[in-house]
C-alpha positions in Angstrom: 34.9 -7.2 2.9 33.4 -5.3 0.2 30.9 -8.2 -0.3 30.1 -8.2 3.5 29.1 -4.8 3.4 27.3 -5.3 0.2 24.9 -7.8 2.1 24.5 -6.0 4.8 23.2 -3.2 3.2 20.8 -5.1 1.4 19.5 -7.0 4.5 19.5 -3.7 6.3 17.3 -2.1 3.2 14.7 -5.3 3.3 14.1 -5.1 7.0 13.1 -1.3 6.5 10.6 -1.8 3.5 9.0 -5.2 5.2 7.9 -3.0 8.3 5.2 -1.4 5.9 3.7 -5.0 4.6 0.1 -5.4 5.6 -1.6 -8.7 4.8 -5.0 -8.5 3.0 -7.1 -11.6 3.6 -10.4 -12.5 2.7 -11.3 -9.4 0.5 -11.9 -9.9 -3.1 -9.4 -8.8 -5.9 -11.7 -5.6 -6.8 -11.5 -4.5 -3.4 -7.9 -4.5 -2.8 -7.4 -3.0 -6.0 -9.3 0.2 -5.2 -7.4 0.2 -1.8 -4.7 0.4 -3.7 -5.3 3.1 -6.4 -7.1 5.1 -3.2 -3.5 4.8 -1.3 -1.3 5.3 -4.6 0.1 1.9 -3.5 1.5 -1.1 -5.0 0.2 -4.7 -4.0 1.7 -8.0 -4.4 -0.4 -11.0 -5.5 -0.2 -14.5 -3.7 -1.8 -17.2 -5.2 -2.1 -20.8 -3.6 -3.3 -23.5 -4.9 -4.5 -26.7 -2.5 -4.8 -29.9 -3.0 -2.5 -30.6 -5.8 0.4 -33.6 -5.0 4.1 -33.1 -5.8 5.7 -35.1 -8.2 9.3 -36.2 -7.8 
């Protein structure tokens, strides 16, 4: 029980923060960055990388 409600909670808290996600595309890192430090936000960083093959 006490682990039950221990998820919950914690799906509960990460469907309230993810409402306030907006995706930055196209813009350069400079850009984003002084978004950010106008706002007084945090940003995440995603990096992809194409073209690469996996190796099992």
């Amino acid at each position: 029980m006490k682990k039950t409600a221990i998820l919950s909670f914690l799906f509960l808290a990460a469907i309230a923060f993810a409402q306030g996600i907006k995706f930055e595309e196209g813009s350069n890192f400079k850009t984003i960055l002084a978004k950010a430090k106008k706002r007084t936000n945090l940003f995440l960083l995603m990096l992809m990388q194409f073209g690469v093959a996996r190796v099992n």
